[in-house]
C-alpha positions in Angstrom: 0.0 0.0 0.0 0.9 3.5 -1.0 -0.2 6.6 1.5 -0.1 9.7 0.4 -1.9 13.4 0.7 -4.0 12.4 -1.7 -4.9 8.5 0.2 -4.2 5.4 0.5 -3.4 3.5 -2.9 -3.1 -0.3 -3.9 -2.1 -1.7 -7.2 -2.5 -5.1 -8.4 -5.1 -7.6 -9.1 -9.1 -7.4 -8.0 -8.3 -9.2 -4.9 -6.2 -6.7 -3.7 -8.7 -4.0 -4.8 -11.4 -5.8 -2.2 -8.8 -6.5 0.2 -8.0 -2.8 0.0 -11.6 -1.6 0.3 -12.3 -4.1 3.5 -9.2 -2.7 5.0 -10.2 0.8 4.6 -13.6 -0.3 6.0 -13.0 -2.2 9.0 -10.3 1.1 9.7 -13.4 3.1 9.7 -15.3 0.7 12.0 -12.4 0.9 14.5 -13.0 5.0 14.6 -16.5 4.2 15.2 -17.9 6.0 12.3 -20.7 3.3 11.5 -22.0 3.9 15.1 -24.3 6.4 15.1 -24.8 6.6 19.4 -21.2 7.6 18.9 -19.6 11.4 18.3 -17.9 10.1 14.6 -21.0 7.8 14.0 -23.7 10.4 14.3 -21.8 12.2 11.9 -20.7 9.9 9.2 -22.8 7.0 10.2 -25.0 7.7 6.6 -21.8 8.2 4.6 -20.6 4.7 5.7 -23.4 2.7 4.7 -22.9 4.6 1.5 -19.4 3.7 0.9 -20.1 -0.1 2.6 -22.7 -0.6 -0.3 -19.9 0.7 -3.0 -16.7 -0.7 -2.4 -15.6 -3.6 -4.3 -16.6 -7.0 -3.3 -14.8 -10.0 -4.0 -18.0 -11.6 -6.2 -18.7 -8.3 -8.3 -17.3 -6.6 -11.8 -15.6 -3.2 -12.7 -17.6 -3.1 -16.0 -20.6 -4.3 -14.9 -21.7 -3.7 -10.9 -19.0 -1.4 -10.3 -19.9 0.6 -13.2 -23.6 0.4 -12.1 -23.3 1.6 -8.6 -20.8 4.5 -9.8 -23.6 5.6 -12.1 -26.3 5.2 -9.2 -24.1 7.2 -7.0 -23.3 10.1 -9.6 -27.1 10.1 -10.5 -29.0 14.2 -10.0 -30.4 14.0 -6.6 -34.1 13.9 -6.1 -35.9 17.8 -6.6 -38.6 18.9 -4.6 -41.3 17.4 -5.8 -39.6 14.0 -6.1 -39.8 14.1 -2.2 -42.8 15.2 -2.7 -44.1 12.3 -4.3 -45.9 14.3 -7.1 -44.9 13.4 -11.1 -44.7 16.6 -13.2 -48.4 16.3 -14.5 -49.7 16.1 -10.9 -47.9 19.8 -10.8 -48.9 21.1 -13.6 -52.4 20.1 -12.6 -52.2 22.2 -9.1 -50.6 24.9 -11.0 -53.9 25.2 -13.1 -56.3 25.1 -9.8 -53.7 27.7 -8.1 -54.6 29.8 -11.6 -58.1 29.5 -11.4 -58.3 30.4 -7.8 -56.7 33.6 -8.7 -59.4 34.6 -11.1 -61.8 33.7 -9.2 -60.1 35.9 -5.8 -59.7 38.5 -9.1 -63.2 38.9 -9.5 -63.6 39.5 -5.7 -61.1 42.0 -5.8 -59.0 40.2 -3.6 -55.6 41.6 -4.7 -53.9 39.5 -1.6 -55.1 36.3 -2.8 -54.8 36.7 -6.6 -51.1 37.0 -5.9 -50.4 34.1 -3.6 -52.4 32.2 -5.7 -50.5 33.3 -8.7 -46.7 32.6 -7.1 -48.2 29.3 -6.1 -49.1 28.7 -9.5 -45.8 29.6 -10.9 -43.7 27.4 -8.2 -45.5 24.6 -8.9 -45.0 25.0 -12.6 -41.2 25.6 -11.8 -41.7 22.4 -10.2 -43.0 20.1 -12.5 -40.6 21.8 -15.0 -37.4 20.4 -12.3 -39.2 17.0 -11.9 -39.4 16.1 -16.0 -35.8 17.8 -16.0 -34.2 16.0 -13.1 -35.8 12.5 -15.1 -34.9 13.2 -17.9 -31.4 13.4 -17.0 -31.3 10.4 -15.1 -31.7 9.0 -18.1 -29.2 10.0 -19.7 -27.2 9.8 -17.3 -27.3 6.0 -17.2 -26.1 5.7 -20.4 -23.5 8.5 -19.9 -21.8 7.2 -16.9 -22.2 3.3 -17.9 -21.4 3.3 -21.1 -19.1 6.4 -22.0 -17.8 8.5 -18.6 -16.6 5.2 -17.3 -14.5 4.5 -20.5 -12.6 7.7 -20.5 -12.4 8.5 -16.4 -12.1 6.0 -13.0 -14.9 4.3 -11.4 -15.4 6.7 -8.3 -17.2 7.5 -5.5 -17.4 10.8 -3.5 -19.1 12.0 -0.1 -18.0 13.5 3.1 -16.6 10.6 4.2 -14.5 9.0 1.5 -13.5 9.3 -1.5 -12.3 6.7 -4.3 -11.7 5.9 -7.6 -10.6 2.7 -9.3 -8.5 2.8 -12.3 -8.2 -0.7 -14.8 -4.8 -0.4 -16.2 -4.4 -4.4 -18.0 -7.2 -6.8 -19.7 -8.2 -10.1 -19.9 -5.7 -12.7 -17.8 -3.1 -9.7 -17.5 -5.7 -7.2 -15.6 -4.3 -5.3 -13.3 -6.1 -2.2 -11.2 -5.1 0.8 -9.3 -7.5 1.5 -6.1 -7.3 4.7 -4.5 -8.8 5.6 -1.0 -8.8 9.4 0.7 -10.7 9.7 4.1 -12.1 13.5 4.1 -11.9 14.0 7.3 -7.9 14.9 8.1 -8.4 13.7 12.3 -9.9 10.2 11.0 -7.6 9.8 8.2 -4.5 10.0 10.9 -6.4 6.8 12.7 -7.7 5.1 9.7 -3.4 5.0 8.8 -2.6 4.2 12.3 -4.8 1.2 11.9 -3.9 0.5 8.8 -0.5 0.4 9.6 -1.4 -1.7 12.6 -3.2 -4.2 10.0 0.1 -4.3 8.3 2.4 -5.5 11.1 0.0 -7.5 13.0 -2.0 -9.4 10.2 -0.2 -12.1 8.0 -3.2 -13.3 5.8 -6.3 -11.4 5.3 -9.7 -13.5 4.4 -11.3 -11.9 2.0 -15.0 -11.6 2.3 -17.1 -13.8 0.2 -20.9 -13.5 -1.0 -21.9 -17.5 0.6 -25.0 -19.5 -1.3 -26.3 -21.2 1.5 -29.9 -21.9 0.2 -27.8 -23.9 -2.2 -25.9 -25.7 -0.1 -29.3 -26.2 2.3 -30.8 -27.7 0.0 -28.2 -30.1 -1.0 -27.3 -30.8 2.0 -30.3 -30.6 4.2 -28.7 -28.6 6.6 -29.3 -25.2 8.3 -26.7 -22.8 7.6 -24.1 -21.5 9.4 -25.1 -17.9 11.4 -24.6 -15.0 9.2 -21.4 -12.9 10.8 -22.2 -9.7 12.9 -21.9 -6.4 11.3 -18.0 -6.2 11.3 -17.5 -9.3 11.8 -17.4 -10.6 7.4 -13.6 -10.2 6.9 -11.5 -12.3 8.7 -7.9 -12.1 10.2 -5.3 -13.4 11.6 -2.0 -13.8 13.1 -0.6 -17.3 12.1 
């Protein structure tokens, strides 16, 4: 491992690049950022689960989840009526009421309400306007990020917590990759390196997380399957 200003950096092949990414992660658990009853947790608790669904895992694909997931996280954030709940036409369709309220407060000479009506109108115009644009992107976007960004730039991911990117530098048997991991926050970054450090000295072999198909092996077996490890718990180490 490389560390630098700019983060910590691996090169070599995909296992690395998981090992890497579990390394990084379980550093972050020791700082107790995916606790949120803790100072660093209730602050970044979010951001881990965001990174924890990203990084690389040891059954997964640059070109194909990877890819996805970058494109997912890069993806125009949801407007206001997205939280809403309300599709453009569902706007447009208050906008009209809002209008026709006007004329009616209009014809009452109720200047007061012929302008909040109006304004309300108008924003909920704007808003369907956002909506069909914010979708519309997305769209685009999909095919943007999977098919072209990703050809010409790193897979990445970015947010207060971390950021990465994952560069492919061989094909085929020869494939090679160049991981790189920057904790934002410059306090946490000094422990996430001591305990990566730590990890270094202390840890001969590393045991790489794998997805397990137990119903398969239930079913073959007729057996119950083994306990799923605790949050923490899915990468294993040790000593000898």
């Amino acid at each position: 491992m490389e560390e630098s200003i700019s983060g910590f950096k691996v090169r070599g092949d995909w296992g690395d690049v998981v090992e890497h990414g579990e390394r990084i992660t379980q550093a972050l658990r020791d700082a107790g950022v995916d606790d949120p009853d803790l100072d660093l947790g209730a602050r970044f608790a979010r951001a881990f689960e965001e990174w924890e669904e990203w990084r690389p895992k040891a059954h997964e694909r640059l070109e194909s989840d990877i890819s996805e997931k970058t494109a997912d996280q890069a993806s125009v954030e949801e407007g206001e009526g997205e939280k809403a709940g309300k599709e453009p036409d569902e706007d447009i369709k208050t906008a009209g009421e809002k209008l026709s309220e006007s004329y009616e407060a209009l014809e009452n000479e109720d200047n007061g309400e012929v302008v909040d009506n109006w304004k309300e109108s108008v924003d909920y115009v704007a808003r369907a306007a956002d909506t069909a644009g914010r979708k519309a992107l997305r769209r685009v976007e999909d095919t943007v990020y999977q098919k072209v960004m990703t050809q010409l730039a790193p897979y990445y991911f970015d947010n207060e917590l971390v950021s990465a990117n994952i560069q492919q530098t061989g094909r085929g048997n020869g494939a090679s990759f160049i991981f790189e991991v920057n904790v934002n926050d410059d306090v946490l970054k000094e422990d996430v390196s001591e305990s990566l450090a730590a990890y270094e000295d202390e840890i001969d072999r590393w045991h790489v997380e794998v997805e397990k198909d137990t119903q398969t092996a239930e079913a073959i077996e007729g057996v119950e399957p083994p306990p799923e490890p605790r949050d923490g718990d899915g990468s294993r180490s040790t000593t000898n």
